[in-house]
C-alpha positions in Angstrom: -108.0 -82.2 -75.1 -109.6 -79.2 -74.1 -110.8 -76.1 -76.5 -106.8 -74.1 -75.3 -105.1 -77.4 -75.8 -102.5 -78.3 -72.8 -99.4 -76.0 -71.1 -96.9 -78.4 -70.0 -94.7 -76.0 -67.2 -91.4 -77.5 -65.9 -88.5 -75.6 -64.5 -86.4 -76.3 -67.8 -86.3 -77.1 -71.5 -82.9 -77.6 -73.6 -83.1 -75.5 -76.6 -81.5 -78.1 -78.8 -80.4 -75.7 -81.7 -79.0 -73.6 -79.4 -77.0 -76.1 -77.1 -79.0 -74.0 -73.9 -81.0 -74.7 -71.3 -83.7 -72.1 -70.4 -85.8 -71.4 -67.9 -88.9 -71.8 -66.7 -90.5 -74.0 -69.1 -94.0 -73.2 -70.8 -95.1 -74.8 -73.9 -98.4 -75.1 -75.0 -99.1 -77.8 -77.0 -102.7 -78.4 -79.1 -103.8 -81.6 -81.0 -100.5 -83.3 -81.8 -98.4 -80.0 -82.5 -96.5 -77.4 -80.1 -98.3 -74.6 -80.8 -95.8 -72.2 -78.7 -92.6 -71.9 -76.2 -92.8 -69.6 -73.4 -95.7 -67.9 -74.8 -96.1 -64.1 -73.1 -99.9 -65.1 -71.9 -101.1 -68.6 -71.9 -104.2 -69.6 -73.7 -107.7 -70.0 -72.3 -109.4 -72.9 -71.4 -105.8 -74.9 -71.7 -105.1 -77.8 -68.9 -102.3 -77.5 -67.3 -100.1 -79.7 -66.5 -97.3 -78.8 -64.3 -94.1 -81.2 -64.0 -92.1 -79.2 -61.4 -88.6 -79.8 -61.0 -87.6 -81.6 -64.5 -86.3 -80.4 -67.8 -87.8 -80.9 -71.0 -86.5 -82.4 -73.6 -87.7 -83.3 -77.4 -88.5 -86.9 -78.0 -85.3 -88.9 -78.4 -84.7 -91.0 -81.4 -82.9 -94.7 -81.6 -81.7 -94.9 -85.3 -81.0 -98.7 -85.2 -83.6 -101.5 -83.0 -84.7 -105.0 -83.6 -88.1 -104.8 -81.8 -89.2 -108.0 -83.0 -86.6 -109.7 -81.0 -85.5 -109.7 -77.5 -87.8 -108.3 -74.7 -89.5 -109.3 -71.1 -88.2 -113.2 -71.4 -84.6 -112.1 -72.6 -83.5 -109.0 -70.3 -80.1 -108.9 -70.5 -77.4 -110.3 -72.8 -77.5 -111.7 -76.1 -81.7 -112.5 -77.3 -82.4 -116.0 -77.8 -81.4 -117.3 -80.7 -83.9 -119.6 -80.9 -86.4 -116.9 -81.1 -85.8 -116.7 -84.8 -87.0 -120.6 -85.2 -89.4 -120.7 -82.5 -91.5 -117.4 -82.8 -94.3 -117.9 -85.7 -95.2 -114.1 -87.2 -98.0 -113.6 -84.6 -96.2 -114.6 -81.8 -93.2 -112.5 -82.9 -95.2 -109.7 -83.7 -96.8 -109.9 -79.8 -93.2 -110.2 -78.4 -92.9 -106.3 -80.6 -95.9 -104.7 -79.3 -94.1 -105.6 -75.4 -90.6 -103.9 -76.9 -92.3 -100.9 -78.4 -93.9 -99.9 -75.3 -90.9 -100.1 -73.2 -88.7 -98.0 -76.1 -91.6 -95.2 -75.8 -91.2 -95.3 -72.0 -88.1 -94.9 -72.0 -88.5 -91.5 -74.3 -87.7 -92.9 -77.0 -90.6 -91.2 -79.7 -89.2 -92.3 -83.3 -87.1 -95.2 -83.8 -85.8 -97.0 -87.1 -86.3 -100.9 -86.8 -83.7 -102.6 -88.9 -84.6 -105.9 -88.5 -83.0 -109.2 -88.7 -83.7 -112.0 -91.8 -86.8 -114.0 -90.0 -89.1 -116.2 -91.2 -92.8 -114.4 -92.1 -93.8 -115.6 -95.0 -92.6 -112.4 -96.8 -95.2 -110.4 -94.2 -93.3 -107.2 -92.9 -93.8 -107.8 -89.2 -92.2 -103.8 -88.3 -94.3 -102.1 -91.0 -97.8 -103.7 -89.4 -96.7 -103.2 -86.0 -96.1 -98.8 -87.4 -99.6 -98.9 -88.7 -100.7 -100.6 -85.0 -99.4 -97.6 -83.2 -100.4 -94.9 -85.5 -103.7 -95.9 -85.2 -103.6 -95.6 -81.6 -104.2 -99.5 -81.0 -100.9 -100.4 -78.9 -98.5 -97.6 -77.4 -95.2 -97.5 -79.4 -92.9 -95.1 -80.8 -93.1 -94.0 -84.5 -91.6 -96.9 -86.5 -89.3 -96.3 -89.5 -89.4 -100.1 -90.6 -86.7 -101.8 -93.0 -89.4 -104.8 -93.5 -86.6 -107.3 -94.2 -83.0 -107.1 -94.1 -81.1 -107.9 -97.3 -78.0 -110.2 -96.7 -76.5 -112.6 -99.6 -76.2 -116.4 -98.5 -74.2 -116.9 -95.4 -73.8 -113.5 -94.9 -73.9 -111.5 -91.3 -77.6 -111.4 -91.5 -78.7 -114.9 -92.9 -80.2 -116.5 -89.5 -78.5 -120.0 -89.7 -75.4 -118.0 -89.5 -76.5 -116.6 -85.9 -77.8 -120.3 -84.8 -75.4 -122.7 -86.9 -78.3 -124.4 -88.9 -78.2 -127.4 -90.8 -78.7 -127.0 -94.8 -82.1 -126.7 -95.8 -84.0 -125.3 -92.1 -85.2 -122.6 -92.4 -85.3 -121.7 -96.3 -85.8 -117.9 -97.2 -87.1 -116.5 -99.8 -85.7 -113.0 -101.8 -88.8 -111.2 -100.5 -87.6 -112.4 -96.9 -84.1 -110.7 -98.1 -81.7 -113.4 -98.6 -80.7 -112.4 -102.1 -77.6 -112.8 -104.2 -76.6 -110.8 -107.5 -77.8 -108.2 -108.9 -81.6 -109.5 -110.1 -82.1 -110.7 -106.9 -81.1 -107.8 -104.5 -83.2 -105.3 -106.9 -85.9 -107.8 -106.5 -85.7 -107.7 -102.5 -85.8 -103.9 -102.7 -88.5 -103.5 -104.6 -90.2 -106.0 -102.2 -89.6 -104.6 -99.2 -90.4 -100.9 -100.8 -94.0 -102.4 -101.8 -95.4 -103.5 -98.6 -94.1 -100.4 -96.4 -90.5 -100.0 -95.9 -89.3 -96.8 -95.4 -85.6 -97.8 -95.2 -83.8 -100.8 -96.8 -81.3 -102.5 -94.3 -78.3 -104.4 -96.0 -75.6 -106.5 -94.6 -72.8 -105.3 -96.4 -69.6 -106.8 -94.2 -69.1 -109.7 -91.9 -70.0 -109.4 -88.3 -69.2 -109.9 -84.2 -72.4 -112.2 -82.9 -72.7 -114.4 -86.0 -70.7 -117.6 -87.0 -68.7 -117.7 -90.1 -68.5 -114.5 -91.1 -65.3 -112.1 -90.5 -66.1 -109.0 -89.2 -64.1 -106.7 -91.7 -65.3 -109.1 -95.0 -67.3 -107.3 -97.4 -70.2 -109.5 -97.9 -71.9 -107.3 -101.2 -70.1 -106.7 -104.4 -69.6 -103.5 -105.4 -72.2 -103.8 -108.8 -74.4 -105.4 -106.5 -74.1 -102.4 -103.7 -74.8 -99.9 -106.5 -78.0 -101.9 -107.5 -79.4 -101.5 -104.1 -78.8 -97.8 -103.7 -79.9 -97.2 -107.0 -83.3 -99.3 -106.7 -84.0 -97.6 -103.0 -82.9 -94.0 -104.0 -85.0 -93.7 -106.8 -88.1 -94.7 -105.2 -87.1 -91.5 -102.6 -85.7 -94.2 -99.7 -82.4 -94.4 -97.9 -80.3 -97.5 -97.0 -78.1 -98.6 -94.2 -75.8 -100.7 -93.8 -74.5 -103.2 -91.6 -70.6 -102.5 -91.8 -68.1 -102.9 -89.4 -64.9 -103.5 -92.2 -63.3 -101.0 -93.9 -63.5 -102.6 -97.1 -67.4 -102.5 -96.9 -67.6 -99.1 -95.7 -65.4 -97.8 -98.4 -67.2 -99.6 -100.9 -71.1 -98.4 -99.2 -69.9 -94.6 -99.5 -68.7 -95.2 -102.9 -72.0 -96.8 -104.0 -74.3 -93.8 -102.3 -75.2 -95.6 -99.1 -76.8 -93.0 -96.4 -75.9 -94.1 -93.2 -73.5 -96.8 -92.2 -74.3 -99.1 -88.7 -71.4 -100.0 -86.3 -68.4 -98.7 -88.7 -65.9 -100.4 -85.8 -63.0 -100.8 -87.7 -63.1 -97.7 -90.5 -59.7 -96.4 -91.2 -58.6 -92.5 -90.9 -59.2 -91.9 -95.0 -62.7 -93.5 -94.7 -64.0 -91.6 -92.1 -62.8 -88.5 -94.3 -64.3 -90.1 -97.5 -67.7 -90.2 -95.1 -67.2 -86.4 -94.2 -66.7 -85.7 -98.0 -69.8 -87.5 -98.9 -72.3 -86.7 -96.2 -72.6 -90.3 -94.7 -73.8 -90.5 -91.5 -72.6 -92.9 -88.9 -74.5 -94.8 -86.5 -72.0 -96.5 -84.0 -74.3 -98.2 -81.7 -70.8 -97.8 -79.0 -72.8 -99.0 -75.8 -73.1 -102.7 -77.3 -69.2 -103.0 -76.1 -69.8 -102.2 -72.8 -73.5 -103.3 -72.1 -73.7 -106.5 -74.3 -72.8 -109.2 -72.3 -70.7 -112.0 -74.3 -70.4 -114.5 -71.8 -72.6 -117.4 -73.3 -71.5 -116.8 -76.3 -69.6 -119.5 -78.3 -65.7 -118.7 -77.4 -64.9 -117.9 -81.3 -67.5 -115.0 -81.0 -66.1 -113.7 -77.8 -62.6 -113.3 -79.4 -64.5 -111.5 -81.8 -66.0 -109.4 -79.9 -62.7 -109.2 -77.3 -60.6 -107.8 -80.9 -63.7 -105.6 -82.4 -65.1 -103.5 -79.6 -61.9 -101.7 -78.8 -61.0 -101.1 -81.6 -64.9 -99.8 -82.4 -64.1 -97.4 -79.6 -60.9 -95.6 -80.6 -63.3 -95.4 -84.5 -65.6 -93.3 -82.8 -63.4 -91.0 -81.1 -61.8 -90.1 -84.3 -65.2 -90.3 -86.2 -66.3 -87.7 -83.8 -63.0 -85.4 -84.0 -63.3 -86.1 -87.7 -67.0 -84.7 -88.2 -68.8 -87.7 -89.3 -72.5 -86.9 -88.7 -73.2 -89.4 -86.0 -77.0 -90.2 -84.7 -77.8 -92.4 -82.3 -78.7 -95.9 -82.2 -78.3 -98.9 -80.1 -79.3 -102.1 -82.0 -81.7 -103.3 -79.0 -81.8 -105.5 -77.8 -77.9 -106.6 -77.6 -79.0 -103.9 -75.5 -81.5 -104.7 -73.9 -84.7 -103.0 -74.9 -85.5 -99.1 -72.1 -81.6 -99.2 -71.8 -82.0 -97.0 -75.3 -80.4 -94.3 -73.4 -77.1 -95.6 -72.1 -75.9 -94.7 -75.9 -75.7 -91.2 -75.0 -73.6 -92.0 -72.1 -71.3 -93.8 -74.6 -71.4 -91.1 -77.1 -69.9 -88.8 -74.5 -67.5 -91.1 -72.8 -66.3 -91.3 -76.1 -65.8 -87.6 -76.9 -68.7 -85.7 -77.4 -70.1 -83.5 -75.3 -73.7 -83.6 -73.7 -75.0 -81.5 -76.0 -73.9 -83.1 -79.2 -75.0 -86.4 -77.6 -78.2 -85.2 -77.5 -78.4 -83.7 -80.9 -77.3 -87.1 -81.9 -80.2 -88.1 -80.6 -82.6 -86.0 -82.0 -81.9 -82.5 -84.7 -79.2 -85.6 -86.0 -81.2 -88.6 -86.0 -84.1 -86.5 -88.0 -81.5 -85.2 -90.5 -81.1 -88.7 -91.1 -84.7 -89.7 -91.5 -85.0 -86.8 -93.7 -87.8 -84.8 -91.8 -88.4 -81.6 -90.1 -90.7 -82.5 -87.7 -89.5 -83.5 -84.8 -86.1 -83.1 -83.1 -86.6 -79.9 -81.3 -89.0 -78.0 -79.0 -90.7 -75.3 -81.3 -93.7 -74.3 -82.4 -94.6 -76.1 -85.2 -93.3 -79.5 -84.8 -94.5 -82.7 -83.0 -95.6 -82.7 -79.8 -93.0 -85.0 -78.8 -91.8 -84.1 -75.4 -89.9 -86.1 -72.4 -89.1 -84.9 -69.0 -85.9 -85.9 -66.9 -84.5 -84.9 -63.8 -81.8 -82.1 -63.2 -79.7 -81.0 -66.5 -78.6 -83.4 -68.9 -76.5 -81.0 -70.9 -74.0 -81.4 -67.7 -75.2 -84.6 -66.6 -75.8 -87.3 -69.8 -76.9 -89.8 -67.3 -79.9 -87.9 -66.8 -81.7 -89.2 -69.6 -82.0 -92.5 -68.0 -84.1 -91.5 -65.7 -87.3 -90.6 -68.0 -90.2 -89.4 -66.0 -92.8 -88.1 -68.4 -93.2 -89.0 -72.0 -96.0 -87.1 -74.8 -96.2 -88.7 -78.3 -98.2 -86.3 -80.9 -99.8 -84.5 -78.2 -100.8 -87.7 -76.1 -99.2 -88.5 -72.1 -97.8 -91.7 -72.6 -96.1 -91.5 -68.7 -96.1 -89.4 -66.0 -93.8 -90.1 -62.5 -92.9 -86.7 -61.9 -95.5 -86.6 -59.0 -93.9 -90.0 -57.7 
């Protein structure tokens, strides 16, 4: 970095707050901060780097990915499920360092990994890999990590649900979050808060891609609900929750849960009692068009045939409703650097460009809590991506990714291509 830090130029940036897009684009950016937005003179001594006919954007944000699954040997469809009994930790772990570089290419800067119930030995696989890429020794985006998720016996989450496992393969402990009653899931919490987890992840109803579960069951009771939210909030960190019932959705808001995952089959009154109580939604909508069901065992296909449509019409009324809704695509059902076909779903649903990307970015930090990031001003994190033409017209656009910075540092550049 030279002494006047870098000018990025382009021909566009989308003011975010505004809903606008403005041109030119100038903004100068030193150390890992934008220092200034169309400044009157530029600074001395600054490179320049000048990206010609894109528009930038802030960093986008994926507010639900499994990293440590999925990836260059499972590109489309469902992940193996026999990654979950076949990857030891390191492998794993190896498998999440490919993932996270293909989420940062695709402009993804910040993501929240709420992870599945594996086997580590209690080590939080997502947490290590955040502390990786912070120090600069793998290219990633920032990593919010849930450690473990929390699921009773049997529930969504426990992996011999997912792989139809005989009794006693593949025991778990509490720390690796299968937990049941109330001393248990306070016990998992407090776990999972003491090695790094900045977000607990819950299973809280049944769901689509796992055996044995109904996908509108609530899984938690409701003491032991409040005992997680009460355990997390007090040591200052949020929960989500798996739900796609409206039984466990009601019962999550109730209880003080912050954000709810899927939500498919809330009713009208629920997403109002959401409104009322500030609880954001993230729908992860794409999965019923991009996750492809095929080899999956028939009773999970008539699962998924009677869920996703009904997920669909939820989302339309959660956005005419005024849920908060951020986006998140629980990659890889889709597969990981298709991050941003979300968007596309968000608006096909009813939003419009602009509130798509919002959902992906002023939304998706309101969730995490932080002020950071999430828009182009001086100030925040040098988080900036580049796409072609105008995606506050054209979603689609932010597919097509051609320059990523993270804290100040070129990750990609294709614009010359």
């Amino acid at each position: 970095m030279t002494e006047g830090g870098t000018v990025l130029r382009a021909a566009r940036w989308v003011d975010i707050d505004a809903g606008q897009v403005r041109a030119p684009a100038v903004i100068v950016v030193r150390g890992n901060r934008i220092t200034d937005v169309d400044p009157a003179r530029l600074p001395t001594g600054a490179r320049i780097v000048d990206l010609g006919e894109v528009t930038l954007l802030p960093g986008l944000m994926d507010m639900e990915i499994n990293l440590l699954i999925g990836g260059p040997d499972t590109p489309t469809g469902l992940p193996n499920p026999m990654h979950g009994v076949q990857d030891d930790p390191v492998y794993r772990t190896l498998r999440a360092t490919m993932n996270a570089r293909t989420t940062l290419h695709a402009g993804f800067t910040t993501v929240r990994n709420l992870g599945l119930m594996v086997k580590t030995g209690g080590y939080l696989l997502d947490v290590d890999l955040g502390r990786a890429i912070e120090q600069g020794w793998v290219e990633g985006p920032r990593i919010v990590g849930a450690g473990h998720a929390i699921t009773p016996t049997g529930g969504h989450l426990d992996p011999t649900m997912f792989q139809r496992l005989a009794p006693h393969i593949m025991p778990l402990s509490v720390e690796e979050g299968r937990a049941n009653g109330v001393p248990q899931v306070r016990e998992s919490v407090r776990y999972q808060i003491k090695y790094g987890a900045e977000v607990i992840k819950i299973s809280a109803s049944g769901g689509v891609m796992s055996h044995g579960t109904v996908a509108g069951a609530q899984q938690y009771s409701d003491e032991e609900l409040a005992a997680i939210v009460d355990e997390a909030h007090r040591a200052g960190v949020r929960v989500a929750a798996h739900a796609h019932g409206d039984a466990g959705i009601r019962a999550c808001v109730a209880a003080g849960v912050d954000c709810i995952e899927h939500g498919s089959l809330a009713s009208d009154d629920t997403l109002a009692m959401m409104v009322e109580h500030g609880t954001f939604l993230v729908p992860t909508s794409y999965l019923s068009e991009g996750l492809d069901v095929s080899k999956a065992a028939p009773a999970l296909q008539k699962k998924a045939a009677e869920v996703f449509p009904r997920a669909r019409e939820t989302l339309r009324k959660a956005i005419r409703a005024g849920v908060k809704i951020a986006c998140g695509t629980d990659a890889p059902a889709v597969p990981h650097g298709d991050n941003a076909k979300e968007l596309w779903a968000l608006v096909d649903r009813g939003m419009t460009p602009v509130q798509a990307l919002r959902a992906a970015t002023g939304t998706a930090a309101e969730l995490l809590g932080v002020e950071d990031r999430g828009r182009l001003a001086p100030g925040l994190l040098a988080d900036i991506i580049a796409v072609p033409g105008d995606p506050t017209t054209d979603i689609t656009t932010v597919q097509d990714v051609r320059f990523v910075m993270k804290d100040g540092r070129i990750h990609k550049n294709t614009t010359a291509l």
